[in-house]
C-alpha positions in Angstrom: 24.3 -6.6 6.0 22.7 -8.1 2.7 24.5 -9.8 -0.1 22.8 -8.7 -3.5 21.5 -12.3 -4.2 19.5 -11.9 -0.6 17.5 -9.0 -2.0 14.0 -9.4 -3.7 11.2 -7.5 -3.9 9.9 -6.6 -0.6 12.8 -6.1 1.2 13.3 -3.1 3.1 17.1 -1.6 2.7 18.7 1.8 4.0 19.8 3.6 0.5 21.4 6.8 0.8 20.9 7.0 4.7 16.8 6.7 4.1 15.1 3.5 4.1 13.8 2.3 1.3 11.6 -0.7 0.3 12.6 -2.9 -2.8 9.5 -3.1 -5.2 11.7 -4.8 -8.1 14.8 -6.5 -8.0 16.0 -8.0 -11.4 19.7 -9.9 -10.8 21.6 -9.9 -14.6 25.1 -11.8 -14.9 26.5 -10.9 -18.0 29.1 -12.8 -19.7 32.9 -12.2 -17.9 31.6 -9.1 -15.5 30.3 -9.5 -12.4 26.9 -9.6 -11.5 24.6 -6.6 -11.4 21.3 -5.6 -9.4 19.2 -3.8 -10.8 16.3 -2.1 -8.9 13.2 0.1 -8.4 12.8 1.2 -4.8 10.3 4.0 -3.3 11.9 5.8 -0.7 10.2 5.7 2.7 10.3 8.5 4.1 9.6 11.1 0.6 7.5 8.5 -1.5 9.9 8.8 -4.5 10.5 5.8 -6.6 13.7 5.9 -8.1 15.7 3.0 -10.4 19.4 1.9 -9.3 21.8 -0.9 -10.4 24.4 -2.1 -7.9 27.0 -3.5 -8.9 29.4 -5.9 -7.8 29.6 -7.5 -4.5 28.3 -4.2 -2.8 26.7 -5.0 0.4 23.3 -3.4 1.5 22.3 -2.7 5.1 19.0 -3.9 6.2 16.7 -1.5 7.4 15.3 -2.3 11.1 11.9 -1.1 10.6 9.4 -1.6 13.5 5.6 -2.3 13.2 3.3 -0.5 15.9 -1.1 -1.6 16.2 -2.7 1.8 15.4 -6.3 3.3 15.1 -6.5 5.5 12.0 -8.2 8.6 12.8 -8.4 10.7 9.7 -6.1 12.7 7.8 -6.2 16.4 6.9 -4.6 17.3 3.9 -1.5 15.6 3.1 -1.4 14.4 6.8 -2.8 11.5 8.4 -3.3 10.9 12.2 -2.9 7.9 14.3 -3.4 6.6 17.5 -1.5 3.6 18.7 -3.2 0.9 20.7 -0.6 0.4 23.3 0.1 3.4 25.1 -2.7 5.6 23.1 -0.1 8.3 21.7 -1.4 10.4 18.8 1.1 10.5 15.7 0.8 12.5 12.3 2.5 11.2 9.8 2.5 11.5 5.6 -0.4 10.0 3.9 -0.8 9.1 0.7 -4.1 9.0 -1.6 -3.8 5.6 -2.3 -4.5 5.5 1.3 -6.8 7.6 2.4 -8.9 5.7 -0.3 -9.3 3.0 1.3 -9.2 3.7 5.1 -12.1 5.2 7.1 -12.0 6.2 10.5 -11.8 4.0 13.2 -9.9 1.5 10.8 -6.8 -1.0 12.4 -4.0 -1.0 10.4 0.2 -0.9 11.7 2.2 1.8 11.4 5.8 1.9 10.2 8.3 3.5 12.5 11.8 3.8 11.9 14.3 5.1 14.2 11.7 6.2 16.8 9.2 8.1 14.5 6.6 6.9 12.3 7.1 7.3 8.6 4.0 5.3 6.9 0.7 2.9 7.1 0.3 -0.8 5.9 -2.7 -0.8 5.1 -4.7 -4.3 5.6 -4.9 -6.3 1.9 -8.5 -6.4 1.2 -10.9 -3.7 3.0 -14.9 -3.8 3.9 -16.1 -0.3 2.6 -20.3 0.7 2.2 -21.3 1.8 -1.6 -22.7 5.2 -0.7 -23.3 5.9 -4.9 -24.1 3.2 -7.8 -26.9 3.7 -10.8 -28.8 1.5 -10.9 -28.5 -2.0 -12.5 -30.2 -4.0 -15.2 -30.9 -7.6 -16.3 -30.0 -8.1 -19.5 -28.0 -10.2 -22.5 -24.4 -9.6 -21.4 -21.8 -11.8 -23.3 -19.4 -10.8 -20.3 -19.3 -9.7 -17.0 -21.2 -6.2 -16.9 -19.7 -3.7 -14.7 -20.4 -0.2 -13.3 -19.0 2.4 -11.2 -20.0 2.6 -7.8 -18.7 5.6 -5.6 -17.6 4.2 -1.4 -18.0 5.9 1.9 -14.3 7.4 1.5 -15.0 8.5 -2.1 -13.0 6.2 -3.5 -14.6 5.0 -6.6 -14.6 1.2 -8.3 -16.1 -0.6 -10.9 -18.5 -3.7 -9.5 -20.7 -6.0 -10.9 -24.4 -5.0 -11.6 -25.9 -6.6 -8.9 -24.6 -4.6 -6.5 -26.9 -1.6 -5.2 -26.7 1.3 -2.9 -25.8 0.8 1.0 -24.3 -3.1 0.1 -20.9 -3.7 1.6 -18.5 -5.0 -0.6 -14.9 -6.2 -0.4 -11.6 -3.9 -2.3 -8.3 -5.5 -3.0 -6.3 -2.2 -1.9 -3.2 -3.6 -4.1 -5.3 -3.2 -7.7 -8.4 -1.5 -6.5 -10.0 -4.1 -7.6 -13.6 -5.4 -6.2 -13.6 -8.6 -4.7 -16.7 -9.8 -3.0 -20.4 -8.8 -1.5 -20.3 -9.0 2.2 -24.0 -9.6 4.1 
């Protein structure tokens, strides 16, 4: 069990018999009342985010999440499918855009099971993916940093610096979708 001062963004609680993982946790202590939590959380299992303040000295249960090694596979619709390293079982589980974005097949990432079924992907933190679209660029008088879109492999598209051409692999930040880096 968690106190509210032990919980910060991050955590991973069970809400309303789902698991849910903290994404803001502000803690207020106004005047003579107790002290307050106030959160936003995105439920596991359904993807909702959803704002709640606890009050008090409410305790929060943990949520005992497990981490598998997987192969993504590819996803079909709103459905992604799996394969896990150790025993080779497929799974099909929820996918989001965000990312099917960013993985292509073949891709490592863990999946997130809880109580004996998997309920999501973490997705790695930065991402090698091969510009498959860009125009091209030009030298020029820029006062700033020039950028352009470039379309990937998945069809996710970003905005990269000029130099960057068609069939280059480049680095993504999958948090901001940000580009990062040229990779030889």
């Amino acid at each position: 069990m968690l106190s509210l001062n032990q919980v910060r963004s991050g955590a991973k609680i069970i809400f309303r018999d789902a698991p849910h993982e903290v994404l803001e946790a502000n803690h207020l202590k106004v005047g003579r009342g107790g002290a307050k939590l106030v959160t936003k959380m995105r439920n596991l299992l359904s993807g909702a985010v959803i704002d709640f303040t606890f009050a008090g000295d409410e305790k929060l249960e943990s949520a005992d999440l497990l981490y598998k090694s997987a192969q993504y596979l590819y996803a079909e619709g709103e459905k992604g499918f799996c394969m896990t390293n150790d025993d080779f079982e497929t799974l099909e589980l929820p996918i989001t855009e965000r990312e099917k974005k960013y993985l292509k097949e073949g891709e490592s990432v863990d999946l997130i099971t809880w109580q004996g079924r998997a309920i999501g992907i973490n997705i790695p933190k930065k991402v090698t993916l091969k510009v498959t679209y860009t125009e091209p660029g030009f030298k020029g008088n820029t006062a700033s940093a020039a950028l352009k879109k470039a379309t990937l492999e998945t069809g996710a598209t970003v905005m990269v610096p000029l130099f960057i051409n068609i069939n280059d692999n480049i680095t993504i930040n999958t948090d901001s979708g940000d580009y990062c880096e040229r990779v030889k």
